[in-house]
C-alpha positions as CSV (number, residue, x, y, z in Angstrom):
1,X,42.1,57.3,45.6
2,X,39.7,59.0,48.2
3,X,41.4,58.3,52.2
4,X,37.9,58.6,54.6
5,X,39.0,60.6,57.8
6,X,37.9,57.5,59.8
7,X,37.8,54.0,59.2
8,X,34.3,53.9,60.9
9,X,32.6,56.9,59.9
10,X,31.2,57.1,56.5
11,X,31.2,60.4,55.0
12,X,28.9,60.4,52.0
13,X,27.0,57.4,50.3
14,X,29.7,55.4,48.7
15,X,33.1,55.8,51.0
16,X,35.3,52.8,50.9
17,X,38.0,51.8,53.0
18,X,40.8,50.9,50.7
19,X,44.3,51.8,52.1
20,X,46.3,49.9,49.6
21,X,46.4,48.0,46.6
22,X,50.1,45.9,46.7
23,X,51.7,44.0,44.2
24,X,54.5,41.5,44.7
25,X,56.5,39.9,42.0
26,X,57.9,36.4,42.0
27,X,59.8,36.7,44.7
28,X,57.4,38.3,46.9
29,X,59.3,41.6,46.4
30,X,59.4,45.0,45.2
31,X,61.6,46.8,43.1
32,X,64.8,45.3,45.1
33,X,65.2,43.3,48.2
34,X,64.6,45.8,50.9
35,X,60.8,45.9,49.8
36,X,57.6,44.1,50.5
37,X,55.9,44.6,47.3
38,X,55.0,47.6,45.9
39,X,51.9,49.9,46.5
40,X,50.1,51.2,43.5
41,X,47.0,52.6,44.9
42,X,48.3,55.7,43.6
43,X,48.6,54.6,39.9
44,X,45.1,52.8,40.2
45,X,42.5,54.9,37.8
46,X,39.8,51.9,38.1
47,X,39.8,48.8,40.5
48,X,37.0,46.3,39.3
49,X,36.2,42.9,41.3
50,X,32.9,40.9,39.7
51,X,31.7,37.5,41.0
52,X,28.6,36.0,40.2
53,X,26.7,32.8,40.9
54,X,26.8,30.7,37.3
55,X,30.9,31.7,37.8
56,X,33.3,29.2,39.9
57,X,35.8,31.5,40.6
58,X,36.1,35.7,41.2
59,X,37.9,37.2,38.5
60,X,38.7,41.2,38.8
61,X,40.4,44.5,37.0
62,X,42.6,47.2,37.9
63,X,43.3,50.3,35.0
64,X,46.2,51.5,35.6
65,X,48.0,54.9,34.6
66,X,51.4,54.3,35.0
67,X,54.4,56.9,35.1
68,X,56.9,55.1,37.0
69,X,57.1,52.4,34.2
70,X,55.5,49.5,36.6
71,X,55.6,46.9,34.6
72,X,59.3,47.3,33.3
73,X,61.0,48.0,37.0
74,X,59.0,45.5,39.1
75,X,58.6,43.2,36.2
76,X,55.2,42.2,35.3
77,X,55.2,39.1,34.2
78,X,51.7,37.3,35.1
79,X,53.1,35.7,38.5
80,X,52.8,38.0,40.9
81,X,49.9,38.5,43.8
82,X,47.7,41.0,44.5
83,X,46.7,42.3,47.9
84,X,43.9,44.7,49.0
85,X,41.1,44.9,51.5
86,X,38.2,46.8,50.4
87,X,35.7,47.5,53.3
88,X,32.8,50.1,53.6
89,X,33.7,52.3,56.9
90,X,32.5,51.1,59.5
91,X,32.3,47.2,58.8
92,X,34.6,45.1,60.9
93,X,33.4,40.9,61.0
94,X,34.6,39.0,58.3
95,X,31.2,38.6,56.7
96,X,31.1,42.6,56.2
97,X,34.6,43.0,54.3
98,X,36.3,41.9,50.6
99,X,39.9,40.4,52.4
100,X,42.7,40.0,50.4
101,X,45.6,40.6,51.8
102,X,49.0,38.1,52.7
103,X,48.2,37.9,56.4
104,X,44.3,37.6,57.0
105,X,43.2,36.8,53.7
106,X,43.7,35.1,50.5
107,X,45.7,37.1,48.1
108,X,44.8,37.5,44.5
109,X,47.2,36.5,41.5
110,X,47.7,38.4,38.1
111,X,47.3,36.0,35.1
112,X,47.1,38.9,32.0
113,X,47.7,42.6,30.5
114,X,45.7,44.0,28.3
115,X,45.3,47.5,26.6
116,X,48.6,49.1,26.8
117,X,48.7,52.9,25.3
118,X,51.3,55.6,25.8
119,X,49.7,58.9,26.6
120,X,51.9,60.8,26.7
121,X,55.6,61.3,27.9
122,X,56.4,59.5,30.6
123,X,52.8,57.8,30.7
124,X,51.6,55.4,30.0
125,X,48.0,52.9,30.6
126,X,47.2,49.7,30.8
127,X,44.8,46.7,32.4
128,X,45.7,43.9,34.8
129,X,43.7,41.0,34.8
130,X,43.5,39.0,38.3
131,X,41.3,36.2,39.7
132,X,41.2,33.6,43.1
133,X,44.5,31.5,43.3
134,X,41.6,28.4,42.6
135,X,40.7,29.7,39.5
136,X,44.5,29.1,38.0
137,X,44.4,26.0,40.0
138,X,41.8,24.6,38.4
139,X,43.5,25.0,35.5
140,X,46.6,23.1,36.3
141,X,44.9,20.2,37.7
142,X,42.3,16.9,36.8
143,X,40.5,15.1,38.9
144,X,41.0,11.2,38.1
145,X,39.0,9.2,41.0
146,X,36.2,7.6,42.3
147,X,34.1,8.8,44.9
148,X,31.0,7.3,46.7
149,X,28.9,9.0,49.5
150,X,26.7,12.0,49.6
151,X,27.4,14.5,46.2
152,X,27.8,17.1,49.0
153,X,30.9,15.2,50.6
154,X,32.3,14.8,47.2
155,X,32.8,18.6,46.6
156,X,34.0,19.0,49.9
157,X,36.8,16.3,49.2
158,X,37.7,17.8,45.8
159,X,37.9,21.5,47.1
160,X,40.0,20.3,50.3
161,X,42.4,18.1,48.5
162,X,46.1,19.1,47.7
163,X,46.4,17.5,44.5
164,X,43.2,19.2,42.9
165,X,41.9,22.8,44.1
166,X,43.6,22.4,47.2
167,X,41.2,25.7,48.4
168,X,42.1,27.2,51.8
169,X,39.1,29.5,51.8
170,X,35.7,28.4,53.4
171,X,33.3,26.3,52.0
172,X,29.4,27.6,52.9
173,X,27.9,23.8,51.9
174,X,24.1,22.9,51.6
175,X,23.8,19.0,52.3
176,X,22.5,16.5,49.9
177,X,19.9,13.9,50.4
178,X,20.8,12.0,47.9
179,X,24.7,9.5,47.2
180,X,26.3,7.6,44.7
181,X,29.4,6.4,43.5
182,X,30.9,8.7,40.7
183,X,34.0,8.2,38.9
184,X,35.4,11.4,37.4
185,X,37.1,11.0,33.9
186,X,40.2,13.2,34.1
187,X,38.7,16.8,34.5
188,X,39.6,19.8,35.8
189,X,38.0,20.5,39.6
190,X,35.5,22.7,38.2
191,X,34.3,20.6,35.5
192,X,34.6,17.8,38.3
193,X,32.4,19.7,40.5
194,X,29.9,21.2,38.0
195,X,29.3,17.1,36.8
196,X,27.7,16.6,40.6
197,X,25.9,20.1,40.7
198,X,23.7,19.0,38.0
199,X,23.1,15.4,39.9
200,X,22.5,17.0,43.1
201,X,19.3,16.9,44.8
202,X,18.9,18.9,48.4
203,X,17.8,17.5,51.3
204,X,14.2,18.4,52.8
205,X,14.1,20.1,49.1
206,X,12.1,19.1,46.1
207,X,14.1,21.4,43.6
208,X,17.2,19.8,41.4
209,X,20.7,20.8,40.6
210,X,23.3,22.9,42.3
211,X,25.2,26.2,42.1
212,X,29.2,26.1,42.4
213,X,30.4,29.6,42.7
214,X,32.8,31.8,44.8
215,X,32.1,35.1,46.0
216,X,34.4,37.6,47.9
217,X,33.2,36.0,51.0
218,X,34.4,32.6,50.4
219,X,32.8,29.4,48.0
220,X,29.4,28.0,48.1
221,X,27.4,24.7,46.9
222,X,23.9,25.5,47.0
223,X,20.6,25.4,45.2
224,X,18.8,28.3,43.8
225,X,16.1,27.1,46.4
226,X,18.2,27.9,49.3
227,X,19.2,31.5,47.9
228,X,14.8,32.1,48.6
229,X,14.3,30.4,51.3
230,X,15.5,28.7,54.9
231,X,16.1,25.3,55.4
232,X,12.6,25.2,56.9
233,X,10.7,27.1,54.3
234,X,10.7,30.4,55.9
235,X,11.7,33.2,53.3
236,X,15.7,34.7,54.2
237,X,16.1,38.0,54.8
238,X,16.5,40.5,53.0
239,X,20.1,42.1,53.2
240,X,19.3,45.4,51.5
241,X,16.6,47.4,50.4
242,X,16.9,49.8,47.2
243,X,14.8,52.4,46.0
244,X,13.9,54.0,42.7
245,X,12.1,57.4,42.4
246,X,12.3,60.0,39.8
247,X,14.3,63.4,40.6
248,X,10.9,65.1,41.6
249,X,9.9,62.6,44.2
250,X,10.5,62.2,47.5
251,X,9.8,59.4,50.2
252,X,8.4,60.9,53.4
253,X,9.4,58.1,55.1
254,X,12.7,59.4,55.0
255,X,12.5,63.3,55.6
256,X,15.9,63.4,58.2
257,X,15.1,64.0,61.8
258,X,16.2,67.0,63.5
259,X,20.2,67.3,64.0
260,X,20.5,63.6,62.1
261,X,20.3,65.1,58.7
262,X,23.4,64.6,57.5
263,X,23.4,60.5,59.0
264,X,20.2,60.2,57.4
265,X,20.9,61.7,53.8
266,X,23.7,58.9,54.0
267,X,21.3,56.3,54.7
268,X,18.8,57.4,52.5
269,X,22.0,57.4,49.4
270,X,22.2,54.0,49.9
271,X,18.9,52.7,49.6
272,X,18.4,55.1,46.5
273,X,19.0,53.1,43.1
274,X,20.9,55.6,40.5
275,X,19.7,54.0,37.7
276,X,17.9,50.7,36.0
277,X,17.0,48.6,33.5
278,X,15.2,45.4,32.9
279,X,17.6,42.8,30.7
280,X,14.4,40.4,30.0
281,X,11.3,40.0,31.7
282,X,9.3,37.2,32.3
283,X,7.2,37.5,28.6
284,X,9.3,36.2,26.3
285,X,7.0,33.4,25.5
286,X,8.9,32.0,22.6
287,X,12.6,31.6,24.2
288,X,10.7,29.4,27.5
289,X,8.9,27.4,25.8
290,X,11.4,26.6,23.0
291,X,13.7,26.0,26.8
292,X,11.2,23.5,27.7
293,X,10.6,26.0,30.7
294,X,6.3,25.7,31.0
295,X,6.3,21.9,29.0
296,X,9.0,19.3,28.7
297,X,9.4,16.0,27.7
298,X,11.8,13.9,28.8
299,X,12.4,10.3,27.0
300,X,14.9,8.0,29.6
301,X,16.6,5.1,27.8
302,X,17.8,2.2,30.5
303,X,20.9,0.8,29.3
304,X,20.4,-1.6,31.5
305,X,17.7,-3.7,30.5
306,X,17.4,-2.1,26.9
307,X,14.1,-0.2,28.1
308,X,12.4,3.5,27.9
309,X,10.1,5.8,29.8
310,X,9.0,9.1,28.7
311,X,8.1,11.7,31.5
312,X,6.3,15.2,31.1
313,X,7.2,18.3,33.0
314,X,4.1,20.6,33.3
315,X,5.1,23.8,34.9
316,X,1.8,24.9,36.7
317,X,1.7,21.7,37.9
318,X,5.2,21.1,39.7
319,X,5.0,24.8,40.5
320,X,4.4,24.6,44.3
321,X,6.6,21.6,44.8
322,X,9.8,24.5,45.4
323,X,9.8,27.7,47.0
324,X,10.5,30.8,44.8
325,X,12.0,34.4,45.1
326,X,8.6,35.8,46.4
327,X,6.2,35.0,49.0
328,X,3.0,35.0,47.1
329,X,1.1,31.9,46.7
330,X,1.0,30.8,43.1
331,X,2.6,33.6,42.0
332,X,3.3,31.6,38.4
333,X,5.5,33.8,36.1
334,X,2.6,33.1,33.4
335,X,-1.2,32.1,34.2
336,X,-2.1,28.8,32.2
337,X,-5.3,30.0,30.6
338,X,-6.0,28.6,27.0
339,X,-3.8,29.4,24.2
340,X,-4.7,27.6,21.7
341,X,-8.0,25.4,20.3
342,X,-5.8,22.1,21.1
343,X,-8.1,20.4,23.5
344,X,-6.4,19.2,26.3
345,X,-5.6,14.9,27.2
346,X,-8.5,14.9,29.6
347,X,-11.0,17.1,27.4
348,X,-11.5,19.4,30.1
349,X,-10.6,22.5,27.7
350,X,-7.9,24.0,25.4
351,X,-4.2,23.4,25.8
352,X,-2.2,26.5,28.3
353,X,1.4,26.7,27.6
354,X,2.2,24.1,29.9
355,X,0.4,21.7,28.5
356,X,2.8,21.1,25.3
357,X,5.3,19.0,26.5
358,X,7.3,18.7,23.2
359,X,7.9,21.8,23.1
360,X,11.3,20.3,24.0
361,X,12.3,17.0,24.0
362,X,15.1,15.4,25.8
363,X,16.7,12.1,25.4
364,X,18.8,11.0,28.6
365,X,20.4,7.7,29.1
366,X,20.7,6.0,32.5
367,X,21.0,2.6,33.8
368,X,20.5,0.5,36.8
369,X,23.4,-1.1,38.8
370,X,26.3,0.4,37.4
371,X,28.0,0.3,40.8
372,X,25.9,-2.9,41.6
373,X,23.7,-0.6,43.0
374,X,19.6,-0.3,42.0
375,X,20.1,3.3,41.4
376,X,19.7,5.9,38.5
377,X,21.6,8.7,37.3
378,X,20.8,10.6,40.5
379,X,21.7,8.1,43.1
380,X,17.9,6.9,44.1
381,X,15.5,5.0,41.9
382,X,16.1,4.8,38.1
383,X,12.2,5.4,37.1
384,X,12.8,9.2,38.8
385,X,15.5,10.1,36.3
386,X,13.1,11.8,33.4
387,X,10.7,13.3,36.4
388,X,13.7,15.1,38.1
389,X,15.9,15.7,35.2
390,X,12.4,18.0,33.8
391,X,12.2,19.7,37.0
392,X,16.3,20.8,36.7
393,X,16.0,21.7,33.4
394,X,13.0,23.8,33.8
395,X,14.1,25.5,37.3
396,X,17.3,26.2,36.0
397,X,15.9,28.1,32.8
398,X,13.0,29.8,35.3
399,X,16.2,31.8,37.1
400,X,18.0,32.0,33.8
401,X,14.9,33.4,31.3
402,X,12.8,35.2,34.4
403,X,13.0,38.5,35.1
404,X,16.4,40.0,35.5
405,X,17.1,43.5,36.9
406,X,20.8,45.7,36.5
407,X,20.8,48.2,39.5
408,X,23.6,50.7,39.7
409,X,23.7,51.4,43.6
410,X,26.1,52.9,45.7
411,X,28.6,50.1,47.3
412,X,28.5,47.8,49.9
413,X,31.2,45.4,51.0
414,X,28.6,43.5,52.9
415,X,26.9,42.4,49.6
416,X,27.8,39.0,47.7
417,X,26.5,37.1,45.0
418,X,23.4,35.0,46.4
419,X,22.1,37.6,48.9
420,X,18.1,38.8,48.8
421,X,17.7,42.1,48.2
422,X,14.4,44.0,48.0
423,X,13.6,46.6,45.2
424,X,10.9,49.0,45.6
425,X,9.7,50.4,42.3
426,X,6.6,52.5,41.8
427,X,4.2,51.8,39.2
428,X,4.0,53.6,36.5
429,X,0.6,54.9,36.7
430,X,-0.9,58.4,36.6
431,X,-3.1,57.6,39.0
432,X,-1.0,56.4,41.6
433,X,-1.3,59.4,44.1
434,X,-0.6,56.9,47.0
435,X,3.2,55.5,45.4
436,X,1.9,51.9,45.4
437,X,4.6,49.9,44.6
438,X,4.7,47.9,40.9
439,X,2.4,44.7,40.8
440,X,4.5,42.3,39.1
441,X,8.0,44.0,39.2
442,X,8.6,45.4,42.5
443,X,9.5,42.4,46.0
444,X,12.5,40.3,46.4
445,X,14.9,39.4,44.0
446,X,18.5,37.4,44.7
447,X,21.4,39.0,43.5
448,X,23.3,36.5,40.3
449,X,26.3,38.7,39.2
450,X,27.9,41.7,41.2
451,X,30.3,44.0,40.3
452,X,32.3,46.1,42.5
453,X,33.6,49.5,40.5
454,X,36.2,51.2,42.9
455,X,37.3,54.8,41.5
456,X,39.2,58.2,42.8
457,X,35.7,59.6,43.8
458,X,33.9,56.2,45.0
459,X,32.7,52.7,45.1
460,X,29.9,51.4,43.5
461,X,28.4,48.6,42.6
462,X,26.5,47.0,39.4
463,X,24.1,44.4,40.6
464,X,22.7,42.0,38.4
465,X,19.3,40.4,40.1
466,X,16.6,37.9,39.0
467,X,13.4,36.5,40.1
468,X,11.5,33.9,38.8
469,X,7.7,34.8,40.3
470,X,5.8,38.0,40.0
471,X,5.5,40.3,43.1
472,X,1.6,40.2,43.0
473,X,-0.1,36.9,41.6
474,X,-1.9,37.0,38.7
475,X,-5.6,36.9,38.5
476,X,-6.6,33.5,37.6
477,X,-8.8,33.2,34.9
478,X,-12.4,31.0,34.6
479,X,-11.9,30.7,31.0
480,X,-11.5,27.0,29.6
481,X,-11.4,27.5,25.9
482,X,-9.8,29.5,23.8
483,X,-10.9,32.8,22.2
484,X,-8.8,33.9,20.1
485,X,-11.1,34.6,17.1
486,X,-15.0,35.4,16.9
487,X,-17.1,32.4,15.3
488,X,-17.9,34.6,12.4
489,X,-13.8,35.5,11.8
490,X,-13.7,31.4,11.7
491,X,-16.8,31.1,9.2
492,X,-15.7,33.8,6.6
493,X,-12.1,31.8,6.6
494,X,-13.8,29.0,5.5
495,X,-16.1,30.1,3.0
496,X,-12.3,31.7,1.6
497,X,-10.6,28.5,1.5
């Protein structure tokens, strides 16, 4: 793999620090006793690390060609630890760099081998499979207590304690406004801990349900909400900008000054997206409303006193009551003009798409003092279970249906799995002389998956981002009925029938 002439210069877009990549066996050896593990940067053809934010734990992947038959001298056996540190020149505070090595950071551990081939004499390939030390911990471990308090304190108590993930890493936490009591039936830490993420409701938030996830930088219990914005509203920052113009543009903006040329190509390199695609966009109609994303209906049944309460979600309605991944103001993903001849409850017009509220219909249970407390399922007053159980249903499918963007950009150790990033894509007009940005497309989107590619020539990275609003709002429309036929088409369809 590539050595940069200085740790803090970079000398093209996608340099890496990586000075080794060390492997110790079960005894926390080499090949015999006089050794500290082995290095096999040299062997390494491929070193993969991906974290994401609907994933508890980092899981990674090194190709291997081997011709000092590795895996029969050391032995490879699925025990041993992995150390690295994987840093973009020039990036020193903790925040800024992927640590894990024995004596600053938190090692990684082998669990699997996959795809061995002999190539040829003497050679041969293969694929190790590595992830956190949590994420094998979590597999050797159930959680089998009660816990009372805030659902934020309850995380933190399962991630600290010794008999369950027992995590040394840091814990970035976003506090909870509302408690309970919870028992947890005998499961694993991450099944534990995914049980409160979906009860959890954030303080000075309106938005439902949690993230659990662990990037290179360390774990996090958030809401999607706190990914957009600040704790008072304000939008975050954005932690990179990327660029996407065809081969025979160019951005003025960026023409190098005189004798910075080379520092600015660099700069520009990084910004510049290499390639792009669109996995789904916010128009699939048919998949969000069969989600129950624009109309749900949720039907609570009280164990308690044998009663039941239906609540409807109505997208365009709750809409404002979160903050979203752009700054517009009712930037809906979908405008809630008639689409259909259904007239609405209030006869004011046709139905819009939020305005079906079985388009999926849920059936929770709760009940009231099950810890002789007057609460519901989410720890505050029973009759709010349907309303916010709607609402976490429908954000969480708004993230997970909405736009979602792959970028192929050059890497950055800096970026994890939750930043804002900005991507600036021209429309695809002809007459767009002026490069105006794209409409619905273009703004701020938070990064979901990454994954960081590490080869002989350089690192980059394959970002997988989402939004759930449009860039630009769209126009609203006057309309209050539906037009989707003529009142002839209608008349000559019944003089058929």
């Amino acid at each position: 793999m590539a050595t940069p002439m200085h740790d803090d210069v970079r000398d093209f877009a996608g340099d890496f620090n990586l000075k080794s990549i060390v492997i110790h066996n079960h005894a926390g050896e080499g090949f015999d006793s006089s050794q500290r593990g082995v290095d096999i940067k040299k062997l390494v053809v491929e070193f993969n690390i991906y974290e994401s934010i609907y994933k508890s734990a980092i899981t990674g992947s090194i190709v291997i060609a081997d011709t000092i038959n590795l895996i029969g001298r050391l032995p490879i056996q699925g025990t041993e630890r992995l150390s690295f540190k994987l840093a973009t020149p020039g990036a020193h505070a903790d925040e800024h760099l992927i640590d894990c090595t024995e004596r600053t950071g938190h090692p990684m551990h082998i669990y699997k081998l996959t795809d061995r081939q002999q190539v040829s004499e003497g050679q041969q390939t293969y694929t190790l499979h590595f992830c956190s030390r949590e994420f094998l911990r979590n597999m050797r471990t159930k959680v089998s207590q009660t816990y009372s308090g805030t659902f934020d304190t309850m995380v933190q108590s399962i991630f600290q304690d010794k008999d369950y993930l027992d995590s040394r890493k840091t814990l970035f936490s976003e506090k909870t406004r509302n408690q309970d009591k919870i028992t947890i039936p005998n499961l694993n830490p991450f099944a534990a801990i995914e049980l409160i993420s979906r009860r959890s409701l954030a303080d000075e938030r309106k938005g439902a349900g949690y993230h659990f996830y662990e990037t290179s930088k360390g774990f996090h219990f958030r809401s999607f909400e706190s990914m957009c914005v600040e704790k008072g509203g304000q939008p975050r920052d954005i932690k990179q900008v990327f660029r996407y113009f065809m081969s025979k543009m160019t951005d003025e903006n960026l023409i190098p000054e005189k004798g910075e040329s080379e520092v600015s190509k660099i700069r520009h390199d990084y910004t510049n997206v290499e390639q792009y695609r669109f996995i789904n966009n916010f128009h699939d109609v048919a998949a969000n409303t069969a989600l129950g994303t624009y109309g749900h209906r949720v039907i609570t049944h009280n164990i308690f006193d044998k009663s039941y309460k239906i609540d409807d979600y109505n997208y365009h309605e709750s809409f404002l009551d979160t903050k979203h991944t752009d700054k517009g103001y009712r930037n809906y993903a979908i405008v809630n003009t008639p689409v259909d001849w259904d007239t609405k409850d209030k006869g004011e017009g046709n139905k819009g798409v939020s305005d079906y509220p079985e388009s999926r219909v849920t059936v929770q249970p709760s009940t009231r003092f099950a810890h002789n407390e007057d609460t519901g399922s989410f720890g505050i007053d029973s009759a709010q279970d349907g309303i916010i159980e709607g609402q976490r249903l429908a954000q969480e499918n708004q993230v997970h249906a909405g736009t979602k963007l792959e970028l192929l950009v050059k890497g950055e150790s800096a970026l994890e799995a939750g930043d804002v990033i900005e991507f600036q894509i021209r429309s695809v007009d002809a007459n767009n002389p002026d490069g105006e940005v794209d409409p619905q497309y273009a703004g701020r989107y938070i990064i979901t998956k990454i994954r960081h590619r590490v080869t002989k020539e350089d690192y980059v990275q394959v970002l997988e981002c989402t939004k759930d609003s449009p860039f630009t709002p769209y126009a609203p429309s006057a309309d209050k009925y539906f037009y989707g036929r003529s009142v002839r088409e209608i008349s000559k369809f019944k003089d058929i029938v």
